[in-house]
VEXDREN-2710 file (C-alpha; in Angstrom, 1 decimal):
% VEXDREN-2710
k/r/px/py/pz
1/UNK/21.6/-83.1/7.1
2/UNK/17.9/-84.5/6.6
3/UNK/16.5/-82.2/9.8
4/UNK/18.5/-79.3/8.0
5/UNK/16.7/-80.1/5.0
6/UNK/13.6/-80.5/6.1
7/UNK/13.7/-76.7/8.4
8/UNK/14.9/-75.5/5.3
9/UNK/12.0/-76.5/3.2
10/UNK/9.2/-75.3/6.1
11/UNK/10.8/-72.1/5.8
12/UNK/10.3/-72.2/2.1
13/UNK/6.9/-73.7/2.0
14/UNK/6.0/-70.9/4.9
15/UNK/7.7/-68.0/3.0
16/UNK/5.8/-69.4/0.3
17/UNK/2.3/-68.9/2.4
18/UNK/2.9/-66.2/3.2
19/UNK/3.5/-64.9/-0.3
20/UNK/0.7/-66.2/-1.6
21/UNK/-1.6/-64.8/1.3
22/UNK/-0.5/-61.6/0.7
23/UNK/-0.9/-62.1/-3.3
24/UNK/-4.5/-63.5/-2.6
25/UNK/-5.3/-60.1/-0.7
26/UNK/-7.6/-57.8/-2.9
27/UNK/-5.5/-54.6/-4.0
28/UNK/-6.8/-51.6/-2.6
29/UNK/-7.4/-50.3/-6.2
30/UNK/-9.4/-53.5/-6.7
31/UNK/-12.2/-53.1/-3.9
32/UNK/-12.6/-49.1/-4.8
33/UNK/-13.2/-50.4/-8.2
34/UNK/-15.8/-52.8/-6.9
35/UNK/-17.2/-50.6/-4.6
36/UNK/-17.2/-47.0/-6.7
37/UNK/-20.7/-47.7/-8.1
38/UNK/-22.7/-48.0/-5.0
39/UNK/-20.5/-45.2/-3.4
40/UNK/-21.6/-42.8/-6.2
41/UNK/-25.1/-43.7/-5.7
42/UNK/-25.0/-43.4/-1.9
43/UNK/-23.5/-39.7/-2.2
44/UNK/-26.9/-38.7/-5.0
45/UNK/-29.1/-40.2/-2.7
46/UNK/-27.4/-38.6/0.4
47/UNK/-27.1/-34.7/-1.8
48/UNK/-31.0/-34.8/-3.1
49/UNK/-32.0/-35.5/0.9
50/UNK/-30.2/-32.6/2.8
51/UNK/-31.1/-32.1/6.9
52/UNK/-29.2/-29.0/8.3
53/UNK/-27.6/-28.9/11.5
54/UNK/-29.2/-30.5/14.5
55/UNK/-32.0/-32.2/12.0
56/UNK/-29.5/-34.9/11.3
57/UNK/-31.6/-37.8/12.1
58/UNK/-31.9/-39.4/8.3
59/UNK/-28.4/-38.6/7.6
60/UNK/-27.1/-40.2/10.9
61/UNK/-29.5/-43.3/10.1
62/UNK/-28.3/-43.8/6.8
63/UNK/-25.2/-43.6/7.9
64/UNK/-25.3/-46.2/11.0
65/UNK/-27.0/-48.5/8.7
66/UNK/-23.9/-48.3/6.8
67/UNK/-21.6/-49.1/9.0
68/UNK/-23.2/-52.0/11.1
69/UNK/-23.9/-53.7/7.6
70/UNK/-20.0/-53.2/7.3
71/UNK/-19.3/-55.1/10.5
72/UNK/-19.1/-52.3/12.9
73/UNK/-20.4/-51.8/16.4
74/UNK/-22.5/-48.9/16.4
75/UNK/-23.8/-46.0/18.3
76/UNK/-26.0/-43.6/17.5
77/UNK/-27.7/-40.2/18.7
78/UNK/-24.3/-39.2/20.5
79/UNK/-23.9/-35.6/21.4
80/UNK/-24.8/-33.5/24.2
81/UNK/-25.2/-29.7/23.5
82/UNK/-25.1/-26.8/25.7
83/UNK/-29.1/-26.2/24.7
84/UNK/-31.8/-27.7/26.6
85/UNK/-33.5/-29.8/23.6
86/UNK/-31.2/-30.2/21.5
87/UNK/-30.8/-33.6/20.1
88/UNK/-27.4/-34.7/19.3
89/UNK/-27.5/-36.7/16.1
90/UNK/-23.8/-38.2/15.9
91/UNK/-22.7/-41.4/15.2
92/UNK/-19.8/-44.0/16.1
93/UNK/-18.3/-47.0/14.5
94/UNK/-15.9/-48.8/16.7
95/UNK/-13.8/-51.8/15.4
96/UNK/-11.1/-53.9/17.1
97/UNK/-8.6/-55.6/15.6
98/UNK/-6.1/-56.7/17.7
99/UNK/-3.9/-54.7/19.6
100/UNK/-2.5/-51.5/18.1
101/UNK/-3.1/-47.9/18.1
102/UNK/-6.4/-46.1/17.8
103/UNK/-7.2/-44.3/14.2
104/UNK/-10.4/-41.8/14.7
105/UNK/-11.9/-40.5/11.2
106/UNK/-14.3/-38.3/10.9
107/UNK/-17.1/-37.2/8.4
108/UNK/-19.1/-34.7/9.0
109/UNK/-23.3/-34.9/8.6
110/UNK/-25.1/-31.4/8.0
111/UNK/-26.0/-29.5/4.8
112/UNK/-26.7/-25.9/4.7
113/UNK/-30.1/-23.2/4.0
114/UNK/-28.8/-22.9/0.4
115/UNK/-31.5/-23.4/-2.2
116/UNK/-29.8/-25.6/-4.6
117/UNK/-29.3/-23.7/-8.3
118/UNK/-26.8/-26.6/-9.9
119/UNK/-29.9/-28.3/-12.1
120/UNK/-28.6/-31.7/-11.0
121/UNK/-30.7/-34.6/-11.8
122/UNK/-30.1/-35.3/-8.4
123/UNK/-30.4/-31.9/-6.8
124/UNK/-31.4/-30.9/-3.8
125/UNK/-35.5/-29.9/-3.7
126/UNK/-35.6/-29.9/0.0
127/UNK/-37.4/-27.1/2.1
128/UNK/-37.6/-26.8/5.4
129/UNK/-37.8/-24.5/8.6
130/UNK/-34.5/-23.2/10.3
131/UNK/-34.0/-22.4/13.9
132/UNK/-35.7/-18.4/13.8
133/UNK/-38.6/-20.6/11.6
134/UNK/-38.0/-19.5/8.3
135/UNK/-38.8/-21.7/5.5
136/UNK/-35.3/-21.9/3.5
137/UNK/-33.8/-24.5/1.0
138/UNK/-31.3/-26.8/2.0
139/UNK/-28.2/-28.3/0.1
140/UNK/-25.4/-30.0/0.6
141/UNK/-23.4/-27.1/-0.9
142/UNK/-20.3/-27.7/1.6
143/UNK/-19.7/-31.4/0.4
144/UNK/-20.5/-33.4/3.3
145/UNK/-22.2/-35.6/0.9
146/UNK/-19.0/-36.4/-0.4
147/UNK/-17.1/-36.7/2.9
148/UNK/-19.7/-39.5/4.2
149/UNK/-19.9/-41.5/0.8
150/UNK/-15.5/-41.3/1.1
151/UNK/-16.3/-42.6/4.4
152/UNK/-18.5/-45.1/4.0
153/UNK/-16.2/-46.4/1.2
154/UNK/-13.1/-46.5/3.5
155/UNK/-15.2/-48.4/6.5
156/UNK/-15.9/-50.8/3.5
157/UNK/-12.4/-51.4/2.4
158/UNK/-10.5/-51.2/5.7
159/UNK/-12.7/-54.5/6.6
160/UNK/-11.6/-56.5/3.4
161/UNK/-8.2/-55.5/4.4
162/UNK/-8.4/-56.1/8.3
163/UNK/-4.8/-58.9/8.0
164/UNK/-2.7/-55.4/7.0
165/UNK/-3.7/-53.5/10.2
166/UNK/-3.8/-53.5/14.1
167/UNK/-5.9/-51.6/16.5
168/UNK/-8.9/-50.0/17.1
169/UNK/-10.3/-48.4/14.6
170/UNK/-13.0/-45.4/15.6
171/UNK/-15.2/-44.0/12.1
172/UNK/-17.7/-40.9/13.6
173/UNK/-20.2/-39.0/11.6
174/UNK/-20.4/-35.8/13.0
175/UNK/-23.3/-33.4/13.6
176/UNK/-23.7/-29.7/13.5
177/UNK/-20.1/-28.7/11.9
178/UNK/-21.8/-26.2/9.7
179/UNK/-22.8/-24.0/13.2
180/UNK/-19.1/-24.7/14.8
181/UNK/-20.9/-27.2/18.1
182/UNK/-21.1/-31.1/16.5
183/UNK/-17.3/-31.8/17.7
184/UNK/-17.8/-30.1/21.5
185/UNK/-21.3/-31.7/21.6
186/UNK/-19.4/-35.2/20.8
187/UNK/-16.9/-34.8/22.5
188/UNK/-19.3/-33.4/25.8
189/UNK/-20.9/-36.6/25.3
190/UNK/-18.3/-38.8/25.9
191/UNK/-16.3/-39.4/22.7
192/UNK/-13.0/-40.1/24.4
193/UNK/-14.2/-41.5/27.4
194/UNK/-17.4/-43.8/26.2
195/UNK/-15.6/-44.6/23.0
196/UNK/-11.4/-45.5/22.7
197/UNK/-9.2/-42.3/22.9
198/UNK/-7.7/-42.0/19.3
199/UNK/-3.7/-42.2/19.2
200/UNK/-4.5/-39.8/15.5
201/UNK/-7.6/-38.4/14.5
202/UNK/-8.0/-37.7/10.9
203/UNK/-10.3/-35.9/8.0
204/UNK/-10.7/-35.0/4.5
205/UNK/-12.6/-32.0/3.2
206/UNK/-13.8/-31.4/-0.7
207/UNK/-11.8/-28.4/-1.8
208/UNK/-14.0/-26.7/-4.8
209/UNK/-10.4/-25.0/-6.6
210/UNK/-8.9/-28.5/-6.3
211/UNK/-9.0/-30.8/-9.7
212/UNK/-10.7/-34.2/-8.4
213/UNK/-8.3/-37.1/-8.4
214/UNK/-5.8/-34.8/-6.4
215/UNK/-5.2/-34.3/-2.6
216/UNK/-3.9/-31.1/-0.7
217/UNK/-1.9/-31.0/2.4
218/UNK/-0.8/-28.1/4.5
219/UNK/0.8/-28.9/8.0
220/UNK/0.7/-26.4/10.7
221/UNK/-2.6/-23.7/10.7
222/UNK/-4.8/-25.3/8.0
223/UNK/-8.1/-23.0/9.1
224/UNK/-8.7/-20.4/11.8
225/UNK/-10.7/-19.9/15.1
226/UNK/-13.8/-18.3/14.3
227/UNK/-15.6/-16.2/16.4
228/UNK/-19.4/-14.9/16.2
229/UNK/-19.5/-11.5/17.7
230/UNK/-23.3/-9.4/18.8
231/UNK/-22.8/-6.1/19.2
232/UNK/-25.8/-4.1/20.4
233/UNK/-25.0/-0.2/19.8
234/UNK/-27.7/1.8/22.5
235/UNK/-28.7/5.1/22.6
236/UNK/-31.6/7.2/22.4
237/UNK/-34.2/7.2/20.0
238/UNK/-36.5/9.8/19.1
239/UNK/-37.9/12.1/15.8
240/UNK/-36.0/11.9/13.0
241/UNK/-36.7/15.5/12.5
242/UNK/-34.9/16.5/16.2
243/UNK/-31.6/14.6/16.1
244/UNK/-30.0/17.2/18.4
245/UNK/-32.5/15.5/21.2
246/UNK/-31.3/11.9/20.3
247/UNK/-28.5/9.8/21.2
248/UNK/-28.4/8.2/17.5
249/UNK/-27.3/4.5/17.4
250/UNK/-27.1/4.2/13.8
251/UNK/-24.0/6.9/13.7
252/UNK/-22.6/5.3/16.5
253/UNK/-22.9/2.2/14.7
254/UNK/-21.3/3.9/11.5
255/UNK/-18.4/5.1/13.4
256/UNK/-17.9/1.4/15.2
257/UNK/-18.1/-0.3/11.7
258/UNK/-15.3/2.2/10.6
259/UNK/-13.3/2.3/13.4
260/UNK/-13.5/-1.6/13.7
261/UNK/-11.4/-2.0/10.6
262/UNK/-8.3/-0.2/12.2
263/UNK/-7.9/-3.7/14.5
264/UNK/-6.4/-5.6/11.6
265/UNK/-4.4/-2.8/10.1
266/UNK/-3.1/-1.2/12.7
267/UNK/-3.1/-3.4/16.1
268/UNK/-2.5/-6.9/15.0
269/UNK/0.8/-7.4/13.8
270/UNK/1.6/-8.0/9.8
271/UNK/2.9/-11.6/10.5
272/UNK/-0.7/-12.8/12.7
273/UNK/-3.0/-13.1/9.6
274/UNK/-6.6/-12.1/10.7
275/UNK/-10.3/-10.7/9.1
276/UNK/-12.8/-8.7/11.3
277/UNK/-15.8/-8.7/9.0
278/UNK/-19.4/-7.3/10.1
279/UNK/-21.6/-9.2/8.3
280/UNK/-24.8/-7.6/9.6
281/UNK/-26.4/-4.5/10.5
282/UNK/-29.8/-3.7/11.6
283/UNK/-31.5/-0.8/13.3
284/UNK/-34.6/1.2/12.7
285/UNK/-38.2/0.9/11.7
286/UNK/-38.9/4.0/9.3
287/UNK/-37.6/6.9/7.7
288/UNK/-38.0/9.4/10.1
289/UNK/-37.6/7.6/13.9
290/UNK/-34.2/7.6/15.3
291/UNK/-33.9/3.9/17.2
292/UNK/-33.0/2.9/20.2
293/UNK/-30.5/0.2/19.5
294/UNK/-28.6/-0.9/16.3
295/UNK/-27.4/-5.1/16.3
296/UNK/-24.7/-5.5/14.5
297/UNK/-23.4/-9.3/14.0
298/UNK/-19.1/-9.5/13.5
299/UNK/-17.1/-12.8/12.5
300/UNK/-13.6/-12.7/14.0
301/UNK/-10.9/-15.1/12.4
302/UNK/-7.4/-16.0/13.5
303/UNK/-4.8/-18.3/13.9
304/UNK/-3.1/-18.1/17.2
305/UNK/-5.4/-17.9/20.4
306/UNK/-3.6/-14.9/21.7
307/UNK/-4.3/-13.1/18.3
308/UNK/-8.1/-14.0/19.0
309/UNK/-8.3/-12.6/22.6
310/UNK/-6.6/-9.4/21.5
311/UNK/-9.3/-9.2/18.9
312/UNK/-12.3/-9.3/21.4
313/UNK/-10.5/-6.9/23.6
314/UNK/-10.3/-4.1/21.1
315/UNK/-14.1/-4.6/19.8
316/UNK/-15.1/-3.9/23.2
317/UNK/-12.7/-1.1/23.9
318/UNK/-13.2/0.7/20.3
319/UNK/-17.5/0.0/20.3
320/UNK/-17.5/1.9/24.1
321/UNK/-15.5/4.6/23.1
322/UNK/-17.2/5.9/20.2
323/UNK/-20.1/5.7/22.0
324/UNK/-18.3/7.4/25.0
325/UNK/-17.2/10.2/21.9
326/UNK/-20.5/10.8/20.6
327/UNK/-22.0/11.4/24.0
328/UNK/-23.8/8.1/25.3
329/UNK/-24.1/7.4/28.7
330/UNK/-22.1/4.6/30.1
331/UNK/-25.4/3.1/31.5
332/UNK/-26.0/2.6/27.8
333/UNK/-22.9/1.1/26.2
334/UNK/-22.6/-1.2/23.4
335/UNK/-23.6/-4.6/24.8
336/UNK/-20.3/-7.2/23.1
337/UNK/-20.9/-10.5/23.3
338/UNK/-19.0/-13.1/21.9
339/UNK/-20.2/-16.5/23.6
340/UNK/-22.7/-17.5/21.3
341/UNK/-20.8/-19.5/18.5
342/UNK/-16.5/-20.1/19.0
343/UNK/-14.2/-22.7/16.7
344/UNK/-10.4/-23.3/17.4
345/UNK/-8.2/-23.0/14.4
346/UNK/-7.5/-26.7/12.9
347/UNK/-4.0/-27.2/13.8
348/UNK/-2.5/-29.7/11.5
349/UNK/0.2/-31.6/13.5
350/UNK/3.4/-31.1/11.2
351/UNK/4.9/-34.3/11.6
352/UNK/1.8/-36.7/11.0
353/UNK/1.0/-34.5/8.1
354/UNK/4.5/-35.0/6.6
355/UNK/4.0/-38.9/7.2
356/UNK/0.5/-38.9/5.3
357/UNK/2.2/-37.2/3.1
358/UNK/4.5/-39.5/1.5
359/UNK/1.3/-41.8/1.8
360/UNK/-0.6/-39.5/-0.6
361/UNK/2.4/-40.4/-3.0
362/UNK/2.8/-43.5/-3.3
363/UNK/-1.1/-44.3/-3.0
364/UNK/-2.4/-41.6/-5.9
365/UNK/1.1/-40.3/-7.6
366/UNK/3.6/-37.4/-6.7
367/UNK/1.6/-35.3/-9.3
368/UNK/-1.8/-35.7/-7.2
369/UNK/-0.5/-34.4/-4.1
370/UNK/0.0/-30.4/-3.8
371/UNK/0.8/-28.3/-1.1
372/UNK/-2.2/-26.1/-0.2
373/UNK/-1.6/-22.9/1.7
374/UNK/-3.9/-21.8/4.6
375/UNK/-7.3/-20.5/4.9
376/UNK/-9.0/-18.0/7.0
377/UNK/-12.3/-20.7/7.4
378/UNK/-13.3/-22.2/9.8
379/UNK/-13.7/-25.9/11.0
380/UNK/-14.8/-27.3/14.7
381/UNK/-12.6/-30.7/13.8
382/UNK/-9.4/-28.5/15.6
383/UNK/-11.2/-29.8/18.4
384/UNK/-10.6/-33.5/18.3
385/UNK/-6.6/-32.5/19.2
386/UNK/-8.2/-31.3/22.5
387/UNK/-6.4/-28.4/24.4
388/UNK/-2.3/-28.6/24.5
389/UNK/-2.4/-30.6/21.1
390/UNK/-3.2/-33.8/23.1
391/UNK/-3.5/-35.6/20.1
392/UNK/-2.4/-35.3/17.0
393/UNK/-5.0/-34.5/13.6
394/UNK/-5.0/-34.0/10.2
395/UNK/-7.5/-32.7/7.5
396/UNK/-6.3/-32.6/4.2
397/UNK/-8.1/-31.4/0.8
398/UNK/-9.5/-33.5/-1.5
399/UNK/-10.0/-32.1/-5.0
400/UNK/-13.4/-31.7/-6.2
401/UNK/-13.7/-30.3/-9.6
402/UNK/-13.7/-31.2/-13.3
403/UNK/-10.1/-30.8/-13.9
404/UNK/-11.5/-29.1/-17.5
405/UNK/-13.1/-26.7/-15.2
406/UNK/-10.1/-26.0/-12.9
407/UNK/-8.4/-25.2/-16.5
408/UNK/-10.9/-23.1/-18.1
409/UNK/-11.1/-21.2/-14.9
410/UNK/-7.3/-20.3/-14.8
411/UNK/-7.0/-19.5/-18.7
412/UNK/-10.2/-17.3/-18.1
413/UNK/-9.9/-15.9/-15.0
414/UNK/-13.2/-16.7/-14.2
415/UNK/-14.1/-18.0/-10.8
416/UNK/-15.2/-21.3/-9.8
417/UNK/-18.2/-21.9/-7.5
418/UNK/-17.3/-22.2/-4.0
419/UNK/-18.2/-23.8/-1.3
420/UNK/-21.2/-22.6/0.2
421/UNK/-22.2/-21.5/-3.2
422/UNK/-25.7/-22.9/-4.9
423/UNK/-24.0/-23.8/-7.8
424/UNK/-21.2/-25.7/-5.9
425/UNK/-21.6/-29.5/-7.8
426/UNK/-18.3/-31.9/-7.1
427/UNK/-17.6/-34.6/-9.5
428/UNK/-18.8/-37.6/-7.6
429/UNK/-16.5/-39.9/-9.2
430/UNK/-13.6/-39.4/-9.3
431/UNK/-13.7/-37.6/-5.8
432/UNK/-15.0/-40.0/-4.4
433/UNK/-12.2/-42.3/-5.4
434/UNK/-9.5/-40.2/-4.3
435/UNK/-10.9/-39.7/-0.7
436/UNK/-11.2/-43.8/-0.4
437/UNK/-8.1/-44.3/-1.3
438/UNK/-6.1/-41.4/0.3
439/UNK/-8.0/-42.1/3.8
440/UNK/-8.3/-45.9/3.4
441/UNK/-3.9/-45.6/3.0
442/UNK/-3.6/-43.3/5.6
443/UNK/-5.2/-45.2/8.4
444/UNK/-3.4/-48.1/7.1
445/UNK/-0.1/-46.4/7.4
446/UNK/-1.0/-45.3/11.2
447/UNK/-2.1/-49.2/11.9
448/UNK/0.3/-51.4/9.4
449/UNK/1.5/-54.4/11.1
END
């Protein structure tokens, strides 16, 4: 009877331990409340010093600072492009925790050449040169900003609560997003193979129609492939005044523009959503001259990969026979080439985003959490999931915008800035906040003991 006693009361005393462990453990609330000041002045200071893509170097500093001061190991200048001299600025934060899966998260680094208009205290007054050596103004008018303060803020709390997880957990900042190579450059460089493979790789993005404080999901297609298309329409040039002698390139190029919006509407079926859009056209010097060659620059979007090639296939075929039509040799043909910039459609894997889900509820409120239908932009995180859907990824939205605003807007009609836009200004915050606490909950879902 004493020995039953005495087990008894170790399993109470234990139980009791353990109870008071657990009760001793900082609530996740807690250390974002403790950390929420120094997050929101790591985003200002982050937004008023913008570095566009591949001129990541402060961004990628300030952010491996960050993480090392956190307590993880870390690597930086990872990234091999496909361009002699390019200098891959991406960073990795690796911590081990036992034995367990492996969580990847991802920010993202660049801004974009967007003079900032928002009037800010802490806006952007940044200038700098671009790749074709163009002085332009740079902002952070995508919220990247955002995406490495919610990051910074999750390595912080993911530490302090290292007894409710197991595994390896893998933070990367991410270069170049903004030009569709930082992934494929990380990933060239040995991400999966230098670094642990991730079991789930996940990822927020601000949404700028989305009140802050709330989070969208959308399993399945979340964003499409995108596709930068040249087309170089030839011909011959000559006096403006003897057309009849001419081969002209900028009809030509008329008739292509035209004939290119047929693809969608008539060749692509109803259910495959798609956009062909040229977003460029340029030919000629003056008035009366009759070029030689009109560039025009195309952005293809789809869903489904078989949808994309079809796509290509019908620029090429539609672009040679115009020009066939109206007379231009075949030694002249429209040059296509669509190898310069390609990102996969982000493929949200519907059962991990249905998991996260239920996360998102119980973390923020059922009322915070909305389903968010698809978009035709573009993202390269699709290709963490690698080829086959190797691995599974998620990127939900995280709501960015004065919920007054998101109001005022829908009882006006009038449009919010978007993303991309100068006047695009988040709501530090509360954003913020919500993208600790969403991400920090998720990886602690896909690692729980």
């Amino acid at each position: 009877m004493i020995h039953r006693r005495l087990f008894l009361v170790a399993i109470f005393c234990g139980a009791l331990m353990t109870a008071m462990k657990v009760e001793a453990q900082p609530s996740l609330d807690a250390l974002v409340d403790r950390e929420i000041a120094s997050l929101v002045e790591a985003y200002k200071t982050l937004h008023a010093a913008p570095e566009l893509s591949r001129q990541e170097e402060k961004t990628s500093a300030f952010l491996a600072k960050e993480l090392r001061s956190a307590g993880y190991a870390v690597t930086e200048r990872v990234g091999k492009y496909d361009r002699a001299g390019w200098v891959g600025y991406g960073v990795v934060g690796v911590l081990k925790n036992g034995e367990g899966p492996t969580v990847l998260v991802r920010t993202d680094l660049d801004a974009l050449p967007v003079e900032e208009k928002t009037g800010l205290p802490y806006a952007s007054r940044v200038r700098t040169k671009n790749d074709a050596g163009q002085e332009v103004g740079v902002m952070h008018a995508c919220g990247h900003d955002i995406h490495i303060a919610s990051l910074i803020g999750t390595a912080r709390a993911l530490v302090q609560l290292k007894d409710r997880w197991r595994g390896t957990l893998v933070l990367v900042g991410q270069p170049s997003e903004e030009i569709g190579a930082g992934a494929g450059a990380m990933l060239n460089d040995g991400l999966y193979t230098r670094f642990p493979r991730p079991d789930y790789a996940l990822a927020l993005h601000d949404n700028a129609e989305l009140e802050a404080g709330k989070v969208g999901y959308c399993p399945g297609y979340a964003l499409a492939s995108v596709t930068s298309v040249d087309v170089t329409v030839r011909g011959v040039g000559g006096h403006g005044s003897k057309p009849e002698m001419t081969k002209d390139p900028v009809v030509v190029a008329a008739q292509v523009v035209l004939a290119l919006q047929t693809i969608v509407s008539r060749e692509v079926s109803p259910l495959d959503p798609a956009v062909v859009t040229v977003g460029s056209i340029h030919g000629g010097t003056k008035h009366n001259i009759i070029p030689d060659e009109v560039k025009l620059q195309i952005t293809v979007r789809a869903y489904k990969e078989e949808v994309r090639r079809k796509i290509l296939a019908s620029i090429e075929r539609i672009s040679r026979g115009v020009a066939l039509a109206a007379g231009v040799p075949d030694s002249l043909a429209p040059v296509v080439d669509a190898s310069r910039e390609f990102t996969p459609a982000t493929y949200n894997d519907p059962e991990l985003t249905r998991r996260l889900t239920g996360v998102f509820e119980k973390a923020l409120g059922r009322e915070k959490v909305t389903p968010w239908a698809p978009i035709m932009a573009g993202e390269d995180f699709g290709r963490y999931r690698l080829e086959g859907d190797q691995i599974p990824i998620c990127l939900f939205w995280l709501g960015a915008v004065d919920p007054a605003k998101v109001a005022e807007g829908k009882r006006t009609g009038a449009p919010l800035p978007y993303l991309h836009s100068s006047a695009f200004a988040p709501l530090p915050e509360p954003t913020i906040r919500t993208g600790v606490k969403a991400m920090t909950s998720a990886v602690l879902e896909l690692m729980k003991r």
